[in-house]
N, C-alpha and C positions, 0 to 999 in steps of 0.2 A: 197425690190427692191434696187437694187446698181445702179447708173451712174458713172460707172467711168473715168472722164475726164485728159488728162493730157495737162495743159494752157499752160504747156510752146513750142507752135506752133513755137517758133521762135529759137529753136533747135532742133526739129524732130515732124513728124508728128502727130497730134491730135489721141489718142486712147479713144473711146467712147465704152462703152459696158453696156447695162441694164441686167439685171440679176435679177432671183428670185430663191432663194434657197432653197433648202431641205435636211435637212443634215440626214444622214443614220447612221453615224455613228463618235464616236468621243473618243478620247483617247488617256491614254499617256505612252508610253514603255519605260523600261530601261530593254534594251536588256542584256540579257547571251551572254558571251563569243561565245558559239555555234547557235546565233540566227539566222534565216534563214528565208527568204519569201520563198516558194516555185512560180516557176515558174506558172503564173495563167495570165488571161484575166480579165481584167475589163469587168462589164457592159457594155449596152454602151451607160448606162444613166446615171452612178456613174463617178465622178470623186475623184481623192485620191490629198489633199496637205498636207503636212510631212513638220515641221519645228523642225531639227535639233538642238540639246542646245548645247551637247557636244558628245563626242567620233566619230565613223568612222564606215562609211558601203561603201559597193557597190554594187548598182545598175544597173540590164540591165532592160533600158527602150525601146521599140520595135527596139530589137536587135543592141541599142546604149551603150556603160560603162560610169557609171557614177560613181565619187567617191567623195561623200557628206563627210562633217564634219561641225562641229558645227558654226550655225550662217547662212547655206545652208537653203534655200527655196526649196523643191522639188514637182512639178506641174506633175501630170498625168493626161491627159483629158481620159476623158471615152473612151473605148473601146480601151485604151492599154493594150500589152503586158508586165507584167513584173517579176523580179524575186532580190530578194535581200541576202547581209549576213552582217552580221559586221565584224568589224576588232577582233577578240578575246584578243588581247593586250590592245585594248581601245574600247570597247563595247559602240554601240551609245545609246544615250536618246534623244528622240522626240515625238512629239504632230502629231498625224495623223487625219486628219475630211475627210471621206468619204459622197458627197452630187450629187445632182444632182442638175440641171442649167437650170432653163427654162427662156428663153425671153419674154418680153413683150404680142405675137403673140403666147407662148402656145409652139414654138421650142426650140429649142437645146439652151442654150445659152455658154456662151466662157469665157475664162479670159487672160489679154493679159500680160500671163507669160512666161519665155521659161521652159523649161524644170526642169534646173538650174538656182537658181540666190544665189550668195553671198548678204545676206545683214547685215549680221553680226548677234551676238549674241544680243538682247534687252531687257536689266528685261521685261519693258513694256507687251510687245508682251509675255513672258512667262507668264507673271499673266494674261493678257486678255485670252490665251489660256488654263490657269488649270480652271478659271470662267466659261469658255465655255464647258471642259470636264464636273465638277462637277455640273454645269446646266445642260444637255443634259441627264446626266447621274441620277443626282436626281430626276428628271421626277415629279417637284413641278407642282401646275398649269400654266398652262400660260408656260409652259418651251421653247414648240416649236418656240415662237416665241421670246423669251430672246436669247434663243441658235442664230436662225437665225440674229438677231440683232447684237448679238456678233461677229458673223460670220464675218458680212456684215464691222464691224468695223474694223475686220484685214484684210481683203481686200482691204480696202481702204486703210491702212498702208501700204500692201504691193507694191501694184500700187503707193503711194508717195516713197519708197523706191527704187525700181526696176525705177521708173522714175529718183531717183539719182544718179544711175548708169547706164544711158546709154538709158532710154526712151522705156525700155521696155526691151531692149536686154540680161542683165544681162550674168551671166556667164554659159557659153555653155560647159563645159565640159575639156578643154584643162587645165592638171597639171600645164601646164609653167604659163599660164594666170592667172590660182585659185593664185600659187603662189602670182602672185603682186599684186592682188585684195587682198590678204588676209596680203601683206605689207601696201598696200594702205592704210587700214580700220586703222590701226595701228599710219601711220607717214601721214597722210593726211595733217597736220598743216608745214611741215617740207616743205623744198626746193626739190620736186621732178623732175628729166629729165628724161627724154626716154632712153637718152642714161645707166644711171644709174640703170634704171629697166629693159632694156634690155640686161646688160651682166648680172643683177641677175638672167634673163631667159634663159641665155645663145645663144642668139640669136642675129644677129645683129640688128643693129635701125630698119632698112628699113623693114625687115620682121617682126618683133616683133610690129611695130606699125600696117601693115596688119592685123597679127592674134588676137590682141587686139581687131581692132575695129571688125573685124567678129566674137568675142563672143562677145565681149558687145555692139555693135550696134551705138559705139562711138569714136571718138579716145581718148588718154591719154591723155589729156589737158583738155578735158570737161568732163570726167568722174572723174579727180578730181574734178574740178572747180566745179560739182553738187554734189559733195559727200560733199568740205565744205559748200557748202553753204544748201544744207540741214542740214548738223552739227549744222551749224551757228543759223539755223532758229530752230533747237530744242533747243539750249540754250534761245534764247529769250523768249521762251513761256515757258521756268520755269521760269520766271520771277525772275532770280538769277543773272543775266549779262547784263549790258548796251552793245548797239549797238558797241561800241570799243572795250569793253573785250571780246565780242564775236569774232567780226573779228578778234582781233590780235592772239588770241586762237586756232581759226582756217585758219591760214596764210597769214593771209591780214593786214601785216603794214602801206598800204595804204586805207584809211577809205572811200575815193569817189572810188577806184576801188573795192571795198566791193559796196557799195550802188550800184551799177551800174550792178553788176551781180548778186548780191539779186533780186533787181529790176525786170532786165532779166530772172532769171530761177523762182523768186516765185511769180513773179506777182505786187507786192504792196513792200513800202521802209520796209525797216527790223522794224523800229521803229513801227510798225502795228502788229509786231509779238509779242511786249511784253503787258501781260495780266495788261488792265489797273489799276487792285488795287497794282497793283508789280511798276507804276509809281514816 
């Protein structure tokens, strides 16, 4: 069983979802130049999520395009439509678990992804996802519920990442927006403006901050501002970086405007993130 919460209430609204999983099916493809999903219907009790490592495909998800590349989150809830190919120049590799979701009450249950989300490439997340293939797949005892465990682990990863970018909204599709999400993920630490990443998108301020915040459900200032400071908070818990070298790493030369939106997006002072024998 999952609860997935996200605390920070005081930037967008509470997303709570319980879930119990059963996963049907789990794997990992390094697609041929010629690979192809053929046009098919999901169940419409299976859901499909595909985490992208490297190369380039495209997607139509009920009758929307979509064009993944590595570090892409891609979220099909049951009973879509859908059909795929890769780029044949740079052929994708990804991790796909096909499950079904029941709630608490024995229904349907949900996950509150969009369709697309950039959250970047993560060794992590790639070795919890080969653990998960080669469990599921080696069918030791006890497998089903290691698999499910495992599961329930990147889910909850993904819900703290997709919360760092935008509180759920993540990236809807639009080339010009992938673009600066995929600058973003890059120069996060650096002096970013709007104005700067909107002629990168070729678009002026005005519209260019519209269309950002309707794919990621944010606008450009807070979807950095949670992109470092989740950065932020993953450095602390490797217990490799005091609270300064974190923030200044991650673009905060001022140490109390760090504590203050630590604070605000993770809940607790950053000093709480690093693991006490790393003290």
């Amino acid at each position: 069983m999952l609860r997935i919460v996200e605390a920070d209430a005081s930037l967008s609204p509470e997303i709570e979802t319980l879930v119990v999983p059963r996963i049907t099916y789990a794997g990992y493809r390094e697609c041929t130049p010629d690979w192809i999903l053929p046009r098919q219907l999901l169940s419409s009790e299976i859901w499909d999520l595909t985490y992208v490592i490297a190369g380039n495909a495209l997607y139509m998800i009920n009758g929307i395009k979509y064009t993944v590349s590595g570090g892409d989150l891609l979220c099909m809830p049951a009973g879509s439509m859908r059909s795929g190919a890769t780029y044949s120049d740079n052929p994708m590799r990804c991790f796909s678990i096909n499950f079904e979701l029941k709630n608490l009450h024995g229904g349907h249950g949900s996950l509150p992804f969009p369709t697309v989300s950039h959250i970047g490439y993560k060794k992590h997340i790639e070795r919890a996802f080969r653990e998960l293939v080669f469990t599921w797949r080696d069918k030791q005892h006890g497998y089903l519920i290691k698999s499910a465990g495992l599961f329930l682990l990147l889910i909850s990863e993904f819900a703290e990442q997709c919360a760092a970018i935008g509180g759920g909204g993540g990236y809807g599709g639009d080339y010009r927006i992938k673009k600066t999400l995929d600058y973003i993920e890059i120069h996060y630490a650096e002096k970013l403006t709007v104005r700067d990443m909107s002629d990168m998108a070729g678009l002026n301020s005005a519209y260019f901050g519209e269309l950002f915040k309707q794919e990621t459900g944010c606008t450009v200032n807070r979807y950095v501002t949670r992109l470092r400071i989740r950065k932020a908070e993953q450095m602390l818990r490797s217990g490799e970086y005091q609270v300064k070298d974190a923030a200044k790493q991650c673009g905060y030369p001022d140490i109390h405007h760090f504590y203050k939106h630590f604070k605000m997006i993770v809940g607790f002072p950053p000093s709480q993130s690093i693991p006490k024998h790393a003290d």
